[in-house]
Residue frames as qw, qx, qy, qz and C-alpha x, y, z in Angstrom:
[[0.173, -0.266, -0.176, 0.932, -25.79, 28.96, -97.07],
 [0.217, 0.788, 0.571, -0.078, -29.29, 30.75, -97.48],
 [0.465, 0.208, 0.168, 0.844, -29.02, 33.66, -99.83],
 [0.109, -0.680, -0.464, 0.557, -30.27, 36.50, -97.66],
 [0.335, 0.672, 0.436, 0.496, -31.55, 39.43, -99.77],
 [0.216, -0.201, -0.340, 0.893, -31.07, 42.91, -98.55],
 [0.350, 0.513, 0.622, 0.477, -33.45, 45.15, -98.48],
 [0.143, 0.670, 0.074, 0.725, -34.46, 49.03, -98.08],
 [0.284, 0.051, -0.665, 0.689, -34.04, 50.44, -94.74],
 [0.508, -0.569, -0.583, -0.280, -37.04, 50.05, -92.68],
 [0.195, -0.407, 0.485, -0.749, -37.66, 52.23, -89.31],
 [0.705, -0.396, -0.581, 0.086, -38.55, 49.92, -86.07],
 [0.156, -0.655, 0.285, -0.682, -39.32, 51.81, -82.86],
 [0.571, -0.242, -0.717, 0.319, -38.26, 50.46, -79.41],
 [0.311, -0.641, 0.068, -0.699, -39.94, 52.18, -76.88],
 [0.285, 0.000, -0.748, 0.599, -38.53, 51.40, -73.12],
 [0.582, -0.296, -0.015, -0.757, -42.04, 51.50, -70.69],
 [0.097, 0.090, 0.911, -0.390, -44.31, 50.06, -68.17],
 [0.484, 0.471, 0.412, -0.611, -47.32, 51.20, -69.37],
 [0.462, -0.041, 0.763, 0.451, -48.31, 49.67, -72.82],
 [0.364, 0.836, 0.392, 0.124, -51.01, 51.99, -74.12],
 [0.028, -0.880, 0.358, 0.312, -47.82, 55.37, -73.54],
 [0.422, -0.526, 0.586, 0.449, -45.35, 53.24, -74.87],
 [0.487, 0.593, 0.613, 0.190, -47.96, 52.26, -78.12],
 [0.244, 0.918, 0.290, -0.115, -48.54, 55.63, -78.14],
 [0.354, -0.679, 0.430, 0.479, -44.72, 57.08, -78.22],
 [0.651, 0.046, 0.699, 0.291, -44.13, 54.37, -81.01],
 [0.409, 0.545, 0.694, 0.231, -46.45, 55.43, -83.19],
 [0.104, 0.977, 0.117, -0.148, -46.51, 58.69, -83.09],
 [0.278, -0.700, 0.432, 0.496, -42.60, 58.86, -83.78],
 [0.458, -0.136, 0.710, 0.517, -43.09, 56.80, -86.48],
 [0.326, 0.352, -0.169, -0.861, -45.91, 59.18, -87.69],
 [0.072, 0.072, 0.954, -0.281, -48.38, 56.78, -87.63],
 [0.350, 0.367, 0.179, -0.843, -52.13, 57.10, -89.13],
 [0.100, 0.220, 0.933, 0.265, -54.69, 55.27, -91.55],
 [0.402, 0.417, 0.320, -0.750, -57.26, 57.20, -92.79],
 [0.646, 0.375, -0.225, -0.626, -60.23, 56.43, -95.01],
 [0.295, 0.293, -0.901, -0.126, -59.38, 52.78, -94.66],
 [0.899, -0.362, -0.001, -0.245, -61.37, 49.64, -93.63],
 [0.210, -0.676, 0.605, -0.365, -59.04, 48.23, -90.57],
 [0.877, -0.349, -0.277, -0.179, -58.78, 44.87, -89.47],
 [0.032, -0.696, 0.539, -0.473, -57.06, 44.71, -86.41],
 [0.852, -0.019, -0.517, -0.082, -55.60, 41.48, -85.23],
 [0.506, -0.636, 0.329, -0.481, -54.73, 41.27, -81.35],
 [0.342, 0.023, -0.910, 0.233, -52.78, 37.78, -79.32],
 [0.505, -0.423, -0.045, -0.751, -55.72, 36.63, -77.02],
 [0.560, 0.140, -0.814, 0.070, -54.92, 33.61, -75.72],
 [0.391, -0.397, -0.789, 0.258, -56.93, 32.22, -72.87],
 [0.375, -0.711, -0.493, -0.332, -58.30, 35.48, -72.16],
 [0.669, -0.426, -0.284, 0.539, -55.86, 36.26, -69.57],
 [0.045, -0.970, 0.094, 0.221, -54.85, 40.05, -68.46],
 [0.356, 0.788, -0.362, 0.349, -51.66, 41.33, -70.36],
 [0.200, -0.706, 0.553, -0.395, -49.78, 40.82, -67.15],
 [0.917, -0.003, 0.398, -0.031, -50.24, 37.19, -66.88],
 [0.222, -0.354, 0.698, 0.582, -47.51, 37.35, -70.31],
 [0.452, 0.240, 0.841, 0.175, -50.12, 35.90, -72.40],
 [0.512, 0.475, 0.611, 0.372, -51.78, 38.22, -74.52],
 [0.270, 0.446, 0.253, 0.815, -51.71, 41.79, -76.32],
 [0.173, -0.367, -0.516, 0.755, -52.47, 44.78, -73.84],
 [0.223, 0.706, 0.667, 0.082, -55.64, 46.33, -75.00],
 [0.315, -0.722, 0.003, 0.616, -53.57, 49.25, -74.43],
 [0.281, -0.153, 0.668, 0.672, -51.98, 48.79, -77.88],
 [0.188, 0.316, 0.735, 0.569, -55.07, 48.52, -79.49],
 [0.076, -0.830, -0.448, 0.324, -56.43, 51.97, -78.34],
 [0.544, -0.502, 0.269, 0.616, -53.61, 53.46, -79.37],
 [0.198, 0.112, 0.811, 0.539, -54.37, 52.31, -82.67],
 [0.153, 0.668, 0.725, 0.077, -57.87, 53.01, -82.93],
 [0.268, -0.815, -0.161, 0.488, -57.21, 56.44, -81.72],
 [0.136, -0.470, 0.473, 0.733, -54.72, 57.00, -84.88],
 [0.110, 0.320, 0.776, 0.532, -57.34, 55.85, -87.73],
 [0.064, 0.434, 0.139, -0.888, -59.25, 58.14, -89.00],
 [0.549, 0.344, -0.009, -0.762, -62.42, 58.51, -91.02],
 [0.055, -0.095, 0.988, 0.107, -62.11, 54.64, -91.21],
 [0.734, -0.106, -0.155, -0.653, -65.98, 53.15, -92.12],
 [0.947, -0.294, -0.122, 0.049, -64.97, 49.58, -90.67],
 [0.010, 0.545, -0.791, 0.278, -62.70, 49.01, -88.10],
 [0.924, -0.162, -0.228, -0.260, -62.73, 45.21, -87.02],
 [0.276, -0.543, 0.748, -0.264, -61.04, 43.55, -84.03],
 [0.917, -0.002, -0.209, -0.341, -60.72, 39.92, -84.48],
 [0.118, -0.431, 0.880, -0.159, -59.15, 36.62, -82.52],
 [0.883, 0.031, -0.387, -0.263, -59.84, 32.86, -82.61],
 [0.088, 0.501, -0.780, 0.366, -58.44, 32.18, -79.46],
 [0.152, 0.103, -0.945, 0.269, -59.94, 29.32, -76.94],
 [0.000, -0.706, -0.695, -0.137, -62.37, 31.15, -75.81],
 [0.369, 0.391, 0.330, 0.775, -62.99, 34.19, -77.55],
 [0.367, -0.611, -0.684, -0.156, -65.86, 35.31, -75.90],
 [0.771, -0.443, -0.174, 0.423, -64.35, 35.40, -72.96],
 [0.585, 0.081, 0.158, 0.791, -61.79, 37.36, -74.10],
 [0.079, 0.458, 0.400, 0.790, -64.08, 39.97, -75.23],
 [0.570, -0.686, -0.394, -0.221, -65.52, 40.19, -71.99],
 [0.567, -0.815, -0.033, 0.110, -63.42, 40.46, -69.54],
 [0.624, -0.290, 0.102, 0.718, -60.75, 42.24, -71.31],
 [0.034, -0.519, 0.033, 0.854, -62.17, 45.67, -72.25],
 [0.118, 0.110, 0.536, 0.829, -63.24, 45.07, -76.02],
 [0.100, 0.693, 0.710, -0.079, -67.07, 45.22, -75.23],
 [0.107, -0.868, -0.207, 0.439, -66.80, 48.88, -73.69],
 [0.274, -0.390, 0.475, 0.740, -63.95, 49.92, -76.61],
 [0.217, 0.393, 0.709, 0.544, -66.35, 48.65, -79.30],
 [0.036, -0.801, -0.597, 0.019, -69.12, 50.90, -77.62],
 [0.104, -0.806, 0.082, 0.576, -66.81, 54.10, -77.32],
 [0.072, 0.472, -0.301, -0.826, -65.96, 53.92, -80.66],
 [0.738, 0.251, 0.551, -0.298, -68.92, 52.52, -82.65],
 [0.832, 0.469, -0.144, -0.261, -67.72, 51.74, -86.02],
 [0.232, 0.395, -0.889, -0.006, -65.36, 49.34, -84.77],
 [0.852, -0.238, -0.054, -0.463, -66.82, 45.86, -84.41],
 [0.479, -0.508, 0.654, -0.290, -65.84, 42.49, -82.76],
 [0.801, 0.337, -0.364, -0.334, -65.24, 39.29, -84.79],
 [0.770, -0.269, 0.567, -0.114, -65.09, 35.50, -83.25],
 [0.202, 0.560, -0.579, -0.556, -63.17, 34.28, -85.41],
 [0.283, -0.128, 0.949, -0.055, -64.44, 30.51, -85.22],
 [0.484, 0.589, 0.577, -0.293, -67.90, 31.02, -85.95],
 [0.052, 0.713, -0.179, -0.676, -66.75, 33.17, -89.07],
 [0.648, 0.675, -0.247, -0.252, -67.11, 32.73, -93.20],
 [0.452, -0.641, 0.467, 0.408, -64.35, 30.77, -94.40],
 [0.697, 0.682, -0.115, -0.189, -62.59, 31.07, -97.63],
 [0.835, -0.189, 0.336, 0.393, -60.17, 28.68, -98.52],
 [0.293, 0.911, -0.174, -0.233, -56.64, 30.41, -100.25],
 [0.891, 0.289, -0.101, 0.336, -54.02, 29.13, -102.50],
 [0.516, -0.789, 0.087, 0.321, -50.45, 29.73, -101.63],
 [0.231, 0.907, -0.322, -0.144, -48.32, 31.63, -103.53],
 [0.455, 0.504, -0.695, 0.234, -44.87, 29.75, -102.89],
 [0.875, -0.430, -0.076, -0.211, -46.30, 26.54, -100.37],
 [0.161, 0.587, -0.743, 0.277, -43.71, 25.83, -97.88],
 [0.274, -0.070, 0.844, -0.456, -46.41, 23.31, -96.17],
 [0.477, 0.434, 0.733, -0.214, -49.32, 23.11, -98.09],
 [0.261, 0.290, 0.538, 0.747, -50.92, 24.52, -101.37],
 [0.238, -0.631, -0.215, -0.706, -53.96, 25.89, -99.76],
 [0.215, 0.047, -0.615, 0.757, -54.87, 27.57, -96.51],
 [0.130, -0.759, -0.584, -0.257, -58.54, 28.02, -94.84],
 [0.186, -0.057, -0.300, 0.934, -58.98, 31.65, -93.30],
 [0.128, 0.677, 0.574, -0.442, -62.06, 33.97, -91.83],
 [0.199, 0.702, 0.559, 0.394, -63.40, 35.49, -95.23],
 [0.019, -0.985, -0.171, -0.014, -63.70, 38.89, -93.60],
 [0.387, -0.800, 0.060, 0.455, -60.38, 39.97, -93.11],
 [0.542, 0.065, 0.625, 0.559, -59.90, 39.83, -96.41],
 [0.214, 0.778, 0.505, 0.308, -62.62, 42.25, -97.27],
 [0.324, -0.891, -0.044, 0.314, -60.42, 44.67, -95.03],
 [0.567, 0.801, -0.038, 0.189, -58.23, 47.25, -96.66],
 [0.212, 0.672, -0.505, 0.499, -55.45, 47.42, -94.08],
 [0.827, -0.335, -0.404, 0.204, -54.24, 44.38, -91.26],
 [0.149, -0.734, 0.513, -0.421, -52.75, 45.95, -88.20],
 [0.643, 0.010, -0.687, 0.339, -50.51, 42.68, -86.19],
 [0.443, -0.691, 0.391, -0.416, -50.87, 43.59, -82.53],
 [0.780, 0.059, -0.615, 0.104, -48.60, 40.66, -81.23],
 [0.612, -0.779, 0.037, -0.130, -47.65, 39.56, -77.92],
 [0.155, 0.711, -0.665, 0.171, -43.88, 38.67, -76.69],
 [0.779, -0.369, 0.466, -0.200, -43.63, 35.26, -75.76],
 [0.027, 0.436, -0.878, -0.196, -41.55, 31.94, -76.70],
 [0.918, 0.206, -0.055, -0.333, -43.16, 28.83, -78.32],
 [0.555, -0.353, 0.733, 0.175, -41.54, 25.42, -77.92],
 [0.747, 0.373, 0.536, 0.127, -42.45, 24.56, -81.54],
 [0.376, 0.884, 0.153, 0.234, -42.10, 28.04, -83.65],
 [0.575, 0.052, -0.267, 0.771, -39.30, 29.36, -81.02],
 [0.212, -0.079, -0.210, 0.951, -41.08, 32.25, -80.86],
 [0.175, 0.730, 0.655, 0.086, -44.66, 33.90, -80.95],
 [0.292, -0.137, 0.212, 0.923, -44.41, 37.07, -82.65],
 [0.308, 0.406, -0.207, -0.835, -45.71, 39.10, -85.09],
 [0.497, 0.232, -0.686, -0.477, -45.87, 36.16, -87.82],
 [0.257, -0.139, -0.943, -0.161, -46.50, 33.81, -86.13],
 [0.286, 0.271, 0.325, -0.860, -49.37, 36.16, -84.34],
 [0.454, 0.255, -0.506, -0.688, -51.18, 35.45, -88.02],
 [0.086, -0.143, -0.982, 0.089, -51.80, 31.72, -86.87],
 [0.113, 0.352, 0.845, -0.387, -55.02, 32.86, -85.40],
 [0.520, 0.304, -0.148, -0.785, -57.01, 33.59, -88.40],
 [0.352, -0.025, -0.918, -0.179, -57.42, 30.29, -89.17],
 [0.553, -0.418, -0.117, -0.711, -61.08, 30.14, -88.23],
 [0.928, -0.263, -0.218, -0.152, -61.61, 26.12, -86.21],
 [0.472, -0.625, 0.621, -0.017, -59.81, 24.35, -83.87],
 [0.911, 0.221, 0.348, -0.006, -59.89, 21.57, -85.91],
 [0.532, 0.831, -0.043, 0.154, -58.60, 23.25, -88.69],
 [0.177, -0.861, 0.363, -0.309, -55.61, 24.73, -86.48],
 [0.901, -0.123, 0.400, 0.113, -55.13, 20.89, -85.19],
 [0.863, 0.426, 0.049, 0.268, -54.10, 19.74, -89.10],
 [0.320, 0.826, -0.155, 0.437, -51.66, 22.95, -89.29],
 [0.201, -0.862, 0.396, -0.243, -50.00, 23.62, -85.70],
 [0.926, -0.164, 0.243, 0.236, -47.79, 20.28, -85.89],
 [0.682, 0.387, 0.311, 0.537, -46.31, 21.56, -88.64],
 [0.050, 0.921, 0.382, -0.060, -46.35, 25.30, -87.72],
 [0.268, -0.658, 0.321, 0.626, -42.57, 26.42, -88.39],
 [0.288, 0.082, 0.687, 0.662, -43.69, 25.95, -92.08],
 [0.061, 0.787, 0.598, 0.141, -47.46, 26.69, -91.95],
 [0.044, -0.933, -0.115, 0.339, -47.12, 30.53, -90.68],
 [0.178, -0.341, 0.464, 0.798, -44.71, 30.78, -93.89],
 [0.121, 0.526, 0.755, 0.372, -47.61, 29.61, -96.22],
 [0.140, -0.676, -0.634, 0.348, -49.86, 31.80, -93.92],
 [0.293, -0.644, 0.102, 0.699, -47.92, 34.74, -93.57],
 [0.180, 0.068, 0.542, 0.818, -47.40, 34.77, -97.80],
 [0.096, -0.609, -0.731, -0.292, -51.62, 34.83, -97.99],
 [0.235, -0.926, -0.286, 0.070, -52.19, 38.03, -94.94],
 [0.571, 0.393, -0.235, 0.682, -50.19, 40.36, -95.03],
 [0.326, -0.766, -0.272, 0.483, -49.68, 42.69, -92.04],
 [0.196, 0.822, 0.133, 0.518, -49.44, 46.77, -93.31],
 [0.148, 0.695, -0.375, 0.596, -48.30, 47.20, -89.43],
 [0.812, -0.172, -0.539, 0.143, -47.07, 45.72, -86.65],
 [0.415, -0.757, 0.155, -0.480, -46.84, 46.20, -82.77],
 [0.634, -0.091, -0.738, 0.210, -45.37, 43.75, -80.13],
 [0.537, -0.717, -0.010, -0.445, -46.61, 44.08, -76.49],
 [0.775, 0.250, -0.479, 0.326, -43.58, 43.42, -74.58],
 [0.221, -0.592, 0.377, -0.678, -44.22, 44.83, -71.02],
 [0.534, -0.339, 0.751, -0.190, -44.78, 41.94, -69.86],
 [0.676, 0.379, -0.480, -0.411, -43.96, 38.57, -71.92],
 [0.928, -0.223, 0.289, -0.071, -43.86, 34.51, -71.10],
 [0.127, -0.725, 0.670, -0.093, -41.27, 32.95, -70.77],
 [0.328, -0.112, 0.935, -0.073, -40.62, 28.67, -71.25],
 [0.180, 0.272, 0.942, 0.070, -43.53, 27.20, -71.89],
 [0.011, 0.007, -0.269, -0.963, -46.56, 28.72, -74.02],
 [0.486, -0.549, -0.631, -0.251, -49.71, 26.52, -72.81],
 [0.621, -0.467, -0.502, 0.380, -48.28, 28.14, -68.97],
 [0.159, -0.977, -0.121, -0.077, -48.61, 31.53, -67.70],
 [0.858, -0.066, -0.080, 0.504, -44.73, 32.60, -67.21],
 [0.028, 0.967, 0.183, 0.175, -44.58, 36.27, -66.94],
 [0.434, -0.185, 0.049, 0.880, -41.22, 38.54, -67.48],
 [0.068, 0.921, 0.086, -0.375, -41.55, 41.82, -67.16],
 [0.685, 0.149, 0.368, 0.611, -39.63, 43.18, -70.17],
 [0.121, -0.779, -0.114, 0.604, -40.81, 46.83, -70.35],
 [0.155, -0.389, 0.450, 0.789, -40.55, 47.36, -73.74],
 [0.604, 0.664, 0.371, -0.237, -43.48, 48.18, -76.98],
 [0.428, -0.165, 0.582, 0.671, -42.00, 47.54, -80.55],
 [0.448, 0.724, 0.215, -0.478, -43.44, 49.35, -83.64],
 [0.134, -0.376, 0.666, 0.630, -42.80, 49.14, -87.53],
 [0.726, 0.437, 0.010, -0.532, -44.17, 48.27, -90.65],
 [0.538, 0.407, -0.737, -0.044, -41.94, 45.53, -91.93],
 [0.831, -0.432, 0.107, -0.333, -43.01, 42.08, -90.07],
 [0.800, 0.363, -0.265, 0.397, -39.84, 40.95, -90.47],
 [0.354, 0.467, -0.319, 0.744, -38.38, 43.60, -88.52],
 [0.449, -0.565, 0.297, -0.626, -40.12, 44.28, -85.92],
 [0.967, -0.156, -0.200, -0.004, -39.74, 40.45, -85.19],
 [0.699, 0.361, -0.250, 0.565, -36.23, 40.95, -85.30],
 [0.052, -0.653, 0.254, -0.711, -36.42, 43.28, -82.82],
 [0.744, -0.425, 0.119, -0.501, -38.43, 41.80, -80.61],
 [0.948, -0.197, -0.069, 0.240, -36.40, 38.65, -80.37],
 [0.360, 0.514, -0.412, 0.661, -33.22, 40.63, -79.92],
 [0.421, -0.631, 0.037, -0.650, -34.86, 41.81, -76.91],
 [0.953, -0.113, -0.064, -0.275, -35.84, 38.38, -75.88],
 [0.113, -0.716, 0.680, 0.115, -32.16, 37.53, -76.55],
 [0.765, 0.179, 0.609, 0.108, -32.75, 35.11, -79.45],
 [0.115, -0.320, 0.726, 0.597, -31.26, 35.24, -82.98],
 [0.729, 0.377, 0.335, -0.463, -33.43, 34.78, -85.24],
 [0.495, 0.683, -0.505, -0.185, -31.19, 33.89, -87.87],
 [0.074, 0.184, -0.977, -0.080, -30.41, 30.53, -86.17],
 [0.485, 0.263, 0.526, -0.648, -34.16, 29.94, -86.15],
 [0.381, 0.030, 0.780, 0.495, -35.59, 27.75, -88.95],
 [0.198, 0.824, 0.435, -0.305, -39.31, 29.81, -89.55],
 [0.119, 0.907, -0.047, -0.401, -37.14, 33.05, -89.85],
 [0.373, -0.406, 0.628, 0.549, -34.24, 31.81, -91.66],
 [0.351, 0.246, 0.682, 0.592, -36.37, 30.66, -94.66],
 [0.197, 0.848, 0.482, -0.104, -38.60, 33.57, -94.28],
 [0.257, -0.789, 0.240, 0.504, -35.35, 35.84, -94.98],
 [0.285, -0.168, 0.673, 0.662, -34.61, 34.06, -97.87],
 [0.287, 0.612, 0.735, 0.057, -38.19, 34.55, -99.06],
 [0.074, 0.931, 0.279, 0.223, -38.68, 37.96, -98.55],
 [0.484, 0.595, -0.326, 0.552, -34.98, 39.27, -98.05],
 [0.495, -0.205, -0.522, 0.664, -33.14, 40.18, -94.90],
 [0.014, -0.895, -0.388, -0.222, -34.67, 43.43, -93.71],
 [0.418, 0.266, -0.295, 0.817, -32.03, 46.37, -93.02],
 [0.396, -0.771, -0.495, 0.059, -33.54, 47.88, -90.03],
 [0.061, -0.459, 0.239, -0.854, -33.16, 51.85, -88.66],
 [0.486, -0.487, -0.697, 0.203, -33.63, 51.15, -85.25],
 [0.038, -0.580, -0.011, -0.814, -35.26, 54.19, -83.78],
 [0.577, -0.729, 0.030, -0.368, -35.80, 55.05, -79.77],
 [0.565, -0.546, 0.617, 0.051, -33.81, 52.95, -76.79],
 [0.233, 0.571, -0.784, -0.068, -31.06, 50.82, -77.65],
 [0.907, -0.175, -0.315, -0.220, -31.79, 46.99, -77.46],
 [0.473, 0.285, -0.583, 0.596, -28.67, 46.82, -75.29],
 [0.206, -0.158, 0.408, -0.875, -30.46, 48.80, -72.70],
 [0.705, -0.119, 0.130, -0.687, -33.71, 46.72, -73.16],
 [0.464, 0.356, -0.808, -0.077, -32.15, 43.08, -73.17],
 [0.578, -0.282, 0.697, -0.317, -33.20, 40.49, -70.86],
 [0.168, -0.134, 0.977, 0.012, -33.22, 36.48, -71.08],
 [0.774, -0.009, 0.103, -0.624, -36.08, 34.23, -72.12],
 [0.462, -0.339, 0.817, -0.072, -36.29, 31.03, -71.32],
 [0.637, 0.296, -0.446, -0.555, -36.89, 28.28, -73.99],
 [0.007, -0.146, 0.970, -0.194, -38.38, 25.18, -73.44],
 [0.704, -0.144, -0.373, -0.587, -41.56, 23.59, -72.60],
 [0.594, -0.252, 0.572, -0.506, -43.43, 21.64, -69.66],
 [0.197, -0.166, 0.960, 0.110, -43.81, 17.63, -69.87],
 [0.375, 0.538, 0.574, -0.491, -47.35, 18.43, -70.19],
 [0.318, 0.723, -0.086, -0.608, -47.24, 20.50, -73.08],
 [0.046, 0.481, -0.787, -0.383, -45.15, 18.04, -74.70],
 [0.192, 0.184, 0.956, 0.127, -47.66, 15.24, -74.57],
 [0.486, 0.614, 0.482, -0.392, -50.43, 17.48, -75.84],
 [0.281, 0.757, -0.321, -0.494, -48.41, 18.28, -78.57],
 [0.160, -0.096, 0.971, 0.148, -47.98, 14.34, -79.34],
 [0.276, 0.504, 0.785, -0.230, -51.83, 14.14, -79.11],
 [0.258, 0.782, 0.025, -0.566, -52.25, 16.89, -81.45],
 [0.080, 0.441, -0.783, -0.431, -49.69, 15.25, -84.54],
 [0.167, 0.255, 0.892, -0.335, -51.73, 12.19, -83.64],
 [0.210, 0.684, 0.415, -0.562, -55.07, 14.32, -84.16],
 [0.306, 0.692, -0.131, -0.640, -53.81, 15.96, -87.12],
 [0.002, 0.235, -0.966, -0.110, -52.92, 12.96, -88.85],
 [0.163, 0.412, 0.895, -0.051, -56.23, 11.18, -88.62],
 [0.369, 0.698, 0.268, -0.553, -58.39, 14.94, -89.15],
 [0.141, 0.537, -0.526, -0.644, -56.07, 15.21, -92.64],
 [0.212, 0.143, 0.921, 0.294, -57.36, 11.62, -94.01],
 [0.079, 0.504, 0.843, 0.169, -61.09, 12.65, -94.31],
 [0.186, -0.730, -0.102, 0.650, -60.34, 16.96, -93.91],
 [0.521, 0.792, 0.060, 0.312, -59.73, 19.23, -96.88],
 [0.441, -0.818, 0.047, 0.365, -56.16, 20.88, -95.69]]
């Protein structure tokens, strides 16, 4: 029996919506929401570059929202280390966002510094490599996306953190192992606040577009909780989940004030599983990580 800690009651807003920059914006503003005088680093799901509606990554919506509440910030940074980043930055809005508000900038994360970090309390390793700059930032904002993960169970908030790790390589050694690694991770970045984009989220398989509409933006400052929300939603337990279970005993159980719609009212199904495909790239990857670790620092 894991000894679950309690701890102080933490507000998490569910906001019921189709549109994901209003329903950002509701969130935040109820939970009175703001960040001034801070340097920002604002972490976004980007995966393949796909629109928000495809399920696959964070609605740029969310991170307007955001920008829009920081205030007399001198660096704001948007960063991802998805496939192909680039991409990403192109033909989903950040170019023109970076130019309307010019002291936010745009950070590949691959190509980026890295600084290698010890781990508090290693649940996978001792040390962890990560892009150097977001460390020089004074406040992490999570912008996650809603979707299921046939390894982690879920892609969230925490496990949103995965993509600072700068290489693919690097990301090889670590995503076999990743229902421990994004506890290591997770102890080294912390998130100061957290979003999920849950108007539309995937569903099954996490290398395959699967889009459910779910209609629903989550908000909070505990990453704990707003996970917790978000898989309610999703209609998963985290508590029979192995990630979350020891992350509860780490860092206690989080008592949650749940503030806007009722997760009753925003429930729906997600499938869990994974394609035959996915499964043999995820052989070839253990495989991979295994041979990079013999002659790799990890």
């Amino acid at each position: 029996m894991l000894n679950r800690v309690k701890m102080k009651k933490t507000d998490v807003y569910l906001a019921r919506t189709n549109d994901p920059y209003k329903g950002a914006c509701e969130a935040l503003d109820a939970l009175g929401f703001h960040v001034r005088g801070k340097s920002v680093y604002i972490k976004p799901n980007l995966t393949g570059g796909c629109p928000s509606k495809d399920g696959m990554t964070t609605d740029i919506g969310l991170v307007r929202a955001v920008i829009e509440r920081l205030h007399d910030c001198p660096r704001i940074t948007i960063g991802e280390s998805c496939s192909d980043t680039v991409k990403a930055f192109d033909e989903l809005g950040y170019r023109e966002l970076a130019k309307e508000f010019p002291n936010v900038r745009l950070e590949d994360i691959r190509t980026a510094k890295i600084v290698w970090k010890p781990v508090p309390k290693p649940y996978h390793t001792s040390e962890m490599p990560f892009n150097a700059g977001v460390f020089e930032h004074e406040y992490i904002i999570n912008l996650a996306k809603m979707k299921t993960h046939s390894l982690a169970g879920v892609t969230l908030c925490m496990k949103n953190i995965f993509g600072l790790v700068p290489t693919r390589k690097q990301k090889l050694m670590y995503h076999p192992f990743i229902r421990r690694a994004i506890l290591d991770m997770n102890q080294i970045v912390p998130s100061h606040f957290c979003l999920i984009d849950g108007v539309w989220g995937n569903e099954f398989d996490e290398v395959q577009s699967t889009p459910l509409y779910s209609g629903v933006v989550i908000a909070g400052e505990n990453i704990l909780a707003v996970d917790t929300i978000g898989a309610s939603v999703m209609g998963i337990d985290l508590h029979q989940n192995e990630t979350y279970q020891m992350a509860f005993e780490l860092r206690g159980t989080p008592e949650i004030n749940l503030l806007g719609a009722e997760i009753e009212d925003a429930k729906i199904s997600y499938r869990q599983g994974c394609l035959f495909t996915t499964r043999l790239r995820y052989f070839k990857e253990a495989s991979a990580s295994i041979a990079y670790r013999m002659f790799n620092r990890h």
